[in-house]
C-alpha positions in Angstrom: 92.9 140.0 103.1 93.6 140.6 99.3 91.3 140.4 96.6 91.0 137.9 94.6 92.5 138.6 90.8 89.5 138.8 88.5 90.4 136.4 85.3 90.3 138.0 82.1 87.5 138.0 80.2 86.6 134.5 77.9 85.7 135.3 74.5 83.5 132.4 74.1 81.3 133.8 76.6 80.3 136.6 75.4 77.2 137.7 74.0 76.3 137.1 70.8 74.7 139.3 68.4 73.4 137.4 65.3 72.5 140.7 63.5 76.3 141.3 62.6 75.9 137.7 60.9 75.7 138.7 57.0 75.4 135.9 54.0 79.0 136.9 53.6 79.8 135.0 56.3 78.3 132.1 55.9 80.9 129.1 55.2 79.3 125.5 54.9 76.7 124.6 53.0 74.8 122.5 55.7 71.9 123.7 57.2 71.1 123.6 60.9 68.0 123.4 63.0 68.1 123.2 66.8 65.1 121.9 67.9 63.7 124.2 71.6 62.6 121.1 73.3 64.0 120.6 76.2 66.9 123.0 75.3 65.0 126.4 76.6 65.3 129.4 74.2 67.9 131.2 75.9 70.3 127.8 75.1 69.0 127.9 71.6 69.9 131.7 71.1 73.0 131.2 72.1 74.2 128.2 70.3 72.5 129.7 66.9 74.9 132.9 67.6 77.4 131.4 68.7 77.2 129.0 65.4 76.5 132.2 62.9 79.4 133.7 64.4 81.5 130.4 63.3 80.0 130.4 59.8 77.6 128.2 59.9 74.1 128.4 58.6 71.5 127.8 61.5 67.9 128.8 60.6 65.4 130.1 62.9 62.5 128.2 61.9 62.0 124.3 60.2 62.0 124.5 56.6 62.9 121.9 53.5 66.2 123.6 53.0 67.3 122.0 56.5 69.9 119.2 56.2 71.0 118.2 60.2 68.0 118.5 62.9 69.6 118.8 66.4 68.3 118.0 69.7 69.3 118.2 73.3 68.4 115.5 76.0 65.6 114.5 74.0 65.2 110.5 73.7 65.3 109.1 69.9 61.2 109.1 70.1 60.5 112.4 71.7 62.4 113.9 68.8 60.6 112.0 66.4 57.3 112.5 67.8 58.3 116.4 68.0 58.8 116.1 64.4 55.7 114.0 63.5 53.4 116.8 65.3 54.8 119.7 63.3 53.7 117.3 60.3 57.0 116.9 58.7 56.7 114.4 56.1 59.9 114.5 54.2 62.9 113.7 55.4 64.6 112.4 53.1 68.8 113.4 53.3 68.0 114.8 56.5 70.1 113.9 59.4 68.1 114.1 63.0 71.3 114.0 65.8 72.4 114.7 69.1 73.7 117.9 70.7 77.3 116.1 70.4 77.6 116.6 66.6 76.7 120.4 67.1 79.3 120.9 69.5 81.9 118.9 68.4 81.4 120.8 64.9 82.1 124.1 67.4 85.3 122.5 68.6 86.3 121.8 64.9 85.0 125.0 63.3 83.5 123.0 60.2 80.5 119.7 60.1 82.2 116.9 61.2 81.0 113.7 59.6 77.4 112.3 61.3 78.3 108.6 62.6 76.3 106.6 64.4 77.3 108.1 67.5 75.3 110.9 66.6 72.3 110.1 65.2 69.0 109.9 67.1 67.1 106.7 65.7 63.7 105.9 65.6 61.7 103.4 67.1 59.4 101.2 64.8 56.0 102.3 66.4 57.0 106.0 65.0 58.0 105.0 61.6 56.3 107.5 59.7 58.2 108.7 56.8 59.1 106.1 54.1 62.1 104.2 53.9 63.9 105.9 50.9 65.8 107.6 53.6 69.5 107.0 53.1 71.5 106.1 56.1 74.9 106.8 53.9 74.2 110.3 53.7 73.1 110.9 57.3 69.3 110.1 57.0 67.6 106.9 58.3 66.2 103.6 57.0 62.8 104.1 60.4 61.5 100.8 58.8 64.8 99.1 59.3 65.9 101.3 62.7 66.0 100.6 66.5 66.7 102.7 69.0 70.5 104.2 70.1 70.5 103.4 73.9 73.2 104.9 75.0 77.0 105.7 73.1 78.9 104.0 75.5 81.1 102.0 73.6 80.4 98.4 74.3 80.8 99.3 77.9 77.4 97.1 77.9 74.5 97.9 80.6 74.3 100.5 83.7 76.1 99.0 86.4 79.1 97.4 84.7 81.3 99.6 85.7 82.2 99.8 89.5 82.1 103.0 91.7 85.6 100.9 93.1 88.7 101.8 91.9 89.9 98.4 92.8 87.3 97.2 90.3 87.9 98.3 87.0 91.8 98.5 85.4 93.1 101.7 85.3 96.5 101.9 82.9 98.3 104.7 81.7 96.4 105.5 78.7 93.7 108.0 79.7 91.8 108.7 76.5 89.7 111.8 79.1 92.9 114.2 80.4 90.9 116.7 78.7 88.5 116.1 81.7 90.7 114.7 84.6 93.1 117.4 84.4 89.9 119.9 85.1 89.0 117.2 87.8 92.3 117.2 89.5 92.5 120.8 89.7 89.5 121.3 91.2 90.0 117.9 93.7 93.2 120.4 94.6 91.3 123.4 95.0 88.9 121.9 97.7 91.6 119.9 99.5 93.7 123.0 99.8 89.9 124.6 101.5 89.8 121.7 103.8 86.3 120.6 101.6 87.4 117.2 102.1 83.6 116.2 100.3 84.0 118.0 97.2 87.7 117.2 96.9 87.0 113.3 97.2 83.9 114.0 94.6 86.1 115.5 91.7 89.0 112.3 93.3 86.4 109.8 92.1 85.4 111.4 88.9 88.6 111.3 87.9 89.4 108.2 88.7 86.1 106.5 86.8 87.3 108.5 83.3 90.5 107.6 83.6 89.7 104.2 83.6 87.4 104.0 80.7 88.8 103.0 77.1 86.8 105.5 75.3 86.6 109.3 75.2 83.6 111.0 76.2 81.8 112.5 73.3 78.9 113.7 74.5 76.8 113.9 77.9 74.8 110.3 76.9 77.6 108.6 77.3 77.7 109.1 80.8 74.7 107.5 81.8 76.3 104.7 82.9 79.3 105.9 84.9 78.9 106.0 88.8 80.5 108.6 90.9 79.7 111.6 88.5 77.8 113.9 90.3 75.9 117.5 89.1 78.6 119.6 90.0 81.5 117.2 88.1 78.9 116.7 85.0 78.2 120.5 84.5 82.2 120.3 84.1 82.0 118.0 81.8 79.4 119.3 79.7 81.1 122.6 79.9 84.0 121.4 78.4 82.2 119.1 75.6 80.6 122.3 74.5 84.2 125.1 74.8 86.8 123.2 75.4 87.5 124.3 78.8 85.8 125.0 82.2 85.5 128.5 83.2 85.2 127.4 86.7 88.8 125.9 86.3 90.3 128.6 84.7 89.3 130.4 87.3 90.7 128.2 90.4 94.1 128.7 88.1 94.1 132.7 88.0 93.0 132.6 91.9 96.0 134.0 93.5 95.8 131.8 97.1 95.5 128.5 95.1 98.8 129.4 92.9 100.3 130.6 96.6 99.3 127.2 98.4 100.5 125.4 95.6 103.9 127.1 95.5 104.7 126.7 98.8 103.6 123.0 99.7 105.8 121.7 96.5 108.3 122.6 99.3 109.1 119.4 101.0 108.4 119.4 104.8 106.2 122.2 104.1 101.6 121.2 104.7 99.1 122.7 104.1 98.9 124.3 107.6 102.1 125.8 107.0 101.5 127.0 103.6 98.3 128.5 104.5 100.2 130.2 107.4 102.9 131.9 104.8 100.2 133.0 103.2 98.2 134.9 105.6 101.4 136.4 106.6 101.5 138.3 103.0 104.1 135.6 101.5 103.6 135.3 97.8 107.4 133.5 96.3 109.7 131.2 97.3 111.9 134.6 97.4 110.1 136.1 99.9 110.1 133.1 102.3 113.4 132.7 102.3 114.6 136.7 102.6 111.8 136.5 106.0 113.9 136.4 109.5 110.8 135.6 111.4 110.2 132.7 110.1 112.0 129.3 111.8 112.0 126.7 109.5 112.3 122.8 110.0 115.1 121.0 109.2 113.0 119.3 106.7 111.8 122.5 105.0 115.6 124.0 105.6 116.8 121.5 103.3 113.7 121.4 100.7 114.2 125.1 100.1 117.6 124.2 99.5 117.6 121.8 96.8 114.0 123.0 95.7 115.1 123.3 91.9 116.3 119.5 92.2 113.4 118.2 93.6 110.6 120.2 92.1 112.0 118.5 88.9 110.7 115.4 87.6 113.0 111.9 88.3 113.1 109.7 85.5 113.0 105.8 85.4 116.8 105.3 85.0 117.4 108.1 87.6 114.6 105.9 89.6 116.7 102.5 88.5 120.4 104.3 89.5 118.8 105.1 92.7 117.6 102.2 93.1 121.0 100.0 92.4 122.5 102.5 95.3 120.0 101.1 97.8 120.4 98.1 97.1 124.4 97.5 97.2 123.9 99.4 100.3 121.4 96.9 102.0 122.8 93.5 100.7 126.5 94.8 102.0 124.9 94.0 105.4 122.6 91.4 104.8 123.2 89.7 101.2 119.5 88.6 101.6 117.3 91.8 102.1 114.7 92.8 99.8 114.6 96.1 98.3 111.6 96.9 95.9 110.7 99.8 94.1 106.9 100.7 94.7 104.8 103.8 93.9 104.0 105.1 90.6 107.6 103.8 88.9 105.8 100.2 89.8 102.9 101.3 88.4 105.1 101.9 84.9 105.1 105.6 84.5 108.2 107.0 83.2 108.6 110.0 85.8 107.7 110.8 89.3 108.5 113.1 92.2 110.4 110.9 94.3 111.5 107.5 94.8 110.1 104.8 97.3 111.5 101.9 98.3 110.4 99.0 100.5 112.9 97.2 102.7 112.5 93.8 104.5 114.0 90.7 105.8 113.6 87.1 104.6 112.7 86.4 108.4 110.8 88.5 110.7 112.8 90.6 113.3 116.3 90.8 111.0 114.9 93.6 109.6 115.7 95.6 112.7 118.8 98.4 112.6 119.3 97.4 108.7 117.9 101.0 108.3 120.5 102.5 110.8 122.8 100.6 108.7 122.5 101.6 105.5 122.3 105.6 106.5 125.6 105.2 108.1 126.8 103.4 104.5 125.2 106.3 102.5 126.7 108.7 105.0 130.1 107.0 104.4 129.7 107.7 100.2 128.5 111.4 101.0 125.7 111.0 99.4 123.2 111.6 102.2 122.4 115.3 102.1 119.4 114.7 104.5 117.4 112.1 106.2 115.1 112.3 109.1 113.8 109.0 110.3 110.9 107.6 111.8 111.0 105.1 114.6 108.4 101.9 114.4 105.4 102.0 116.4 104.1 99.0 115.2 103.7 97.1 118.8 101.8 99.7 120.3 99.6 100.4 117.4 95.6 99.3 117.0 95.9 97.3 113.5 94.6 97.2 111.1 93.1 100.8 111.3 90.1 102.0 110.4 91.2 105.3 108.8 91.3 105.0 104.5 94.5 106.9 104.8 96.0 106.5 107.3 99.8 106.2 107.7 101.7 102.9 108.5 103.5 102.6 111.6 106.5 100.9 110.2 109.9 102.2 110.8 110.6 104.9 107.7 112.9 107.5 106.3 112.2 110.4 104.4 115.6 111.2 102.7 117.7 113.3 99.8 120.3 111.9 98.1 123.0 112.7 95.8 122.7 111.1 92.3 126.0 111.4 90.1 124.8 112.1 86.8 127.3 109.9 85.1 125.3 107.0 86.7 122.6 107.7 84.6 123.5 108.2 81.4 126.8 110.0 79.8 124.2 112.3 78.2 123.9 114.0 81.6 127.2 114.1 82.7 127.8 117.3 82.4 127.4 119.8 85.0 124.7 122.0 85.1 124.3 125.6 85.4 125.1 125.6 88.7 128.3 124.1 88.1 126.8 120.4 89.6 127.5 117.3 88.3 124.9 115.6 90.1 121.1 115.9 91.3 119.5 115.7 94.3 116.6 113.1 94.8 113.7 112.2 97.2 113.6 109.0 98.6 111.8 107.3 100.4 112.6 103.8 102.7 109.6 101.9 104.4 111.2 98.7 106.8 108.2 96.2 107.1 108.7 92.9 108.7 108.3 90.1 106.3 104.6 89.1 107.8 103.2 92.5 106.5 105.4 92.6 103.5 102.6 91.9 100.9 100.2 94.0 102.8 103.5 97.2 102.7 104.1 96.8 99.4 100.2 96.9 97.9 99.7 100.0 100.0 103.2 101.9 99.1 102.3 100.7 95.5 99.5 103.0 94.7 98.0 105.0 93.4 96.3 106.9 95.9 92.4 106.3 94.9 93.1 103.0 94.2 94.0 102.4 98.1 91.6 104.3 99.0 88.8 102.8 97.5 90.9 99.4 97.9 90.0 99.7 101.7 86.5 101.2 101.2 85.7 98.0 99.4 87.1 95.5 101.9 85.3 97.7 104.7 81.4 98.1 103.1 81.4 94.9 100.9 83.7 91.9 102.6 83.1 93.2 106.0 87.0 93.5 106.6 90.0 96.1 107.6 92.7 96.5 105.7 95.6 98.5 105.8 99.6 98.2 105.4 100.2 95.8 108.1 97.2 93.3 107.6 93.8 92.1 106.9 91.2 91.6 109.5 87.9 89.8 109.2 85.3 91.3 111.5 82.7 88.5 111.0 85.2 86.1 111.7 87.3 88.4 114.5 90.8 86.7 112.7 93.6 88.1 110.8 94.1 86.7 107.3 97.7 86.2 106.5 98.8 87.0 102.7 102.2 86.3 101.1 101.7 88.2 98.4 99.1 90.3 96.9 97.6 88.4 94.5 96.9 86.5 98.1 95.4 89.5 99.1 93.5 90.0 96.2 91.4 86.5 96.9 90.8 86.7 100.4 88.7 90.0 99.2 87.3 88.1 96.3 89.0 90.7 93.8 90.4 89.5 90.1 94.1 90.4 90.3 95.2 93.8 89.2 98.9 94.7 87.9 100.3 97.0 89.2 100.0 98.6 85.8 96.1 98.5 86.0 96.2 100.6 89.4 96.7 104.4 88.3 93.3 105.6 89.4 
């Protein structure tokens, strides 16, 4: 076994010594309080240090020179009450706040303004002090106040936002990558460990932040998100407080998730395999390749050939050229197939891995050897550099299935082709490095018949947590299977037939989602 690489040492983490903090180095005139309660001494030692060390004036004890109060998981009251015990009577241009404006002060190395966000505001019954307190200059009106329930901006009550993907729109903006891209890595990490609990945890994290129109500003505001759990919380508060997770910087230095990762961007290559290489000692793409014993697929023969190609990003028009190919190639045999684009180009984004492509008939059965067809057309242009097909066991399967992911049995190919670059745009067609004038591409063709076409194209659509929790919904709530092929009532023991999705969407009871508002 080898050892796993030890990561180098975070600054931020280390100890601080507040002796080496001189008035000299002092930078802002506010002055800080962190109030114990709740946040343990060995918190509060740390945060005054680490806020010396930044410049900032923190003092030790309460006195009338403070200007900003903080507290940590303290409600509005407690604080209050704290205050009201230690028989502080004026507080007049004082601001009381949450942990959040201390930390995001950290993150932008001077006081950031207080908003409302911030401030902890007392209820009536503790309105003590008198009411020359000045809002505008971070203090509070307590005759006037109520209490901040929650900063969740106007996502209203708990429960408003569903632990189902399938429930809430999820578009491309994610105002929480800061936080998703942590989750994803670490969803990554346990899949590639087989910890198919944790990986689906940190899978539906992700998922709920990407689909909120706010950023997370401090840990209140996720009181009323489902599926956040300690483990993907502590993340998040990690990050709120240094701007990144130590426990993800680590999975990134660790030298068998950078191995596994490597090696399965190989196409035709799992997990098993990867893992495999890896026991063997394999670290590089180099040393796979230069090792005799190994006898590779004549999937993984061709994905180590045109690696570089496909471990680049396709673009929409590349997507859209590809696309055009397909299609001239299908309608040259029958002028009325339908060929869609699905995945995450449906979805709108502007780049992706591969390109998938859903094939059908306007009447069940003609669909049959169109696939056949159109290889031998592609092979005819030389543009088919590999394809490896799949035959249909859709008669003999039990449908719908039970498994979340399971895969269709529709008759499929998994194929490369050869894009000309010229087709694209004449920015690109030069030839490349390599002397090339055209790129290799993934693609993708799924042959449904028309009576599961709607059902083929919503599951080929994506995104991945979408379908997933698309058919956990239909299976714990409406009582019902679904998968690419159909929809099955279990109360009812019938199939439901859908022409389209939105079809689909109403025999589950579901508003209509885009396929814009599906990147989960």
């Amino acid at each position: 076994m080898f050892a796993k690489p030890h990561a180098p040492p975070v600054k931020k983490r280390q100890k601080l010594n507040s002796s080496n903090v001189s008035e000299s180095d002092i930078k802002f005139e506010e002055v800080i309080f962190l109030v114990e309660r709740k946040m343990g001494s060995t918190r509060r030692n740390f945060l005054t240090n680490l806020g010396r060390r930044k410049g900032f004036r923190i003092e030790d004890s309460l006195n009338n020179a403070v200007t900003h109060i903080v507290a940590e998981g303290n409600s509005p009251d407690e604080v209050w009450k704290w205050l009201q015990d230690r028989n502080v009577k004026d507080m007049t241009d004082v601001a009381v706040v949450d942990i959040s404006w201390f930390t995001e002060s950290m993150r932008a190395g001077t006081p950031v303004s207080v908003e409302s966000r911030h401030r902890l505001v007392v209820s009536k019954q503790f309105s003590l002090w008198d009411s020359r307190v000045s809002p505008s200059n971070g203090g509070y009106n307590v005759e006037d106040s109520t209490i901040i329930k929650d900063c969740s901006a106007g996502l209203g009550s708990s429960g408003t936002i569903s632990q189902y993907a399938c429930q809430r729109k999820t578009t491309l903006k994610n105002c929480n990558k800061i936080f998703t891209d942590a989750f994803d890595v670490l969803a990554e990490h346990f899949e590639f460990n087989e910890n198919k609990g944790h990986c689906l945890a940190f899978m539906r994290a992700s998922s709920v932040l990407k689909s909120l129109s706010f950023t997370i500003r401090n840990y209140r505001d996720l009181e009323v998100l489902p599926c956040l759990g300690p483990q993907t919380k502590a993340v998040i508060q990690e990050i709120l407080e240094y701007g990144n997770s130590l426990k993800v910087q680590d999975v990134l230095m660790d030298e068998r998730y950078k191995t596994i990762k490597l090696f399965t961007s190989i196409f035709g290559v799992g997990l098993k395999t990867a893992e495999k290489w890896y026991r063997k000692g394999l670290r590089s793409l180099d040393e796979v390749k230069a090792d005799t014993s190994l006898r590779f697929t004549k999937m993984q023969k061709a994905g180590l050939l045109y690696y570089d190609d496909i471990i680049s990003s396709v673009s929409w028009e590349e997507a859209k050229a590809v696309g055009q190919i397909v299609k001239d190639a299908c309608r040259r045999f029958d002028p009325d197939a339908a060929v869609v684009l699905t995945g995450g180009f449906r979805r709108g984004k502007e780049f992706g891995h591969d390109v998938d492509f859903i094939i059908t008939a306007p009447e069940n059965g003609k669909e049959v050897g169109l696939l056949q067809k159109v290889l031998s057309e592609l092979t005819y242009q030389g543009i088919l550099l590999y394809y490896d097909v799949i035959d249909s066991t859709f008669d003999n399967a039990q449908i719908p299935s039970k498994m979340f992911e399971a895969m269709d049995h529709f008759e499929k190919c998994f194929a490369i082709l050869k894009l000309k670059k010229e087709l694209v745009s004449s920015k690109q067609s030069e030839k490349d490095i390599n002397g090339k004038d055209w790129k290799a591409i993934r693609v993708d063709l799924v042959i449904p018949p028309m009576a599961c076409y709607a059902f083929a194209l919503l599951g080929w659509s994506g995104s991945r947590q979408f379908e997933r929790d698309l058919r956990r919904y239909a299976n714990v709530e409406k009582k019902m299977l679904l998968d690419n092929h159909g929809l099955y009532d279990k109360t009812t023991g019938k199939f439901l037939s859908a022409k389209t999705e939105e079809d689909i969407f109403a025999h589950l009871g579901l508003e209509y989602l885009e396929p814009s508002e599906r990147n989960a």
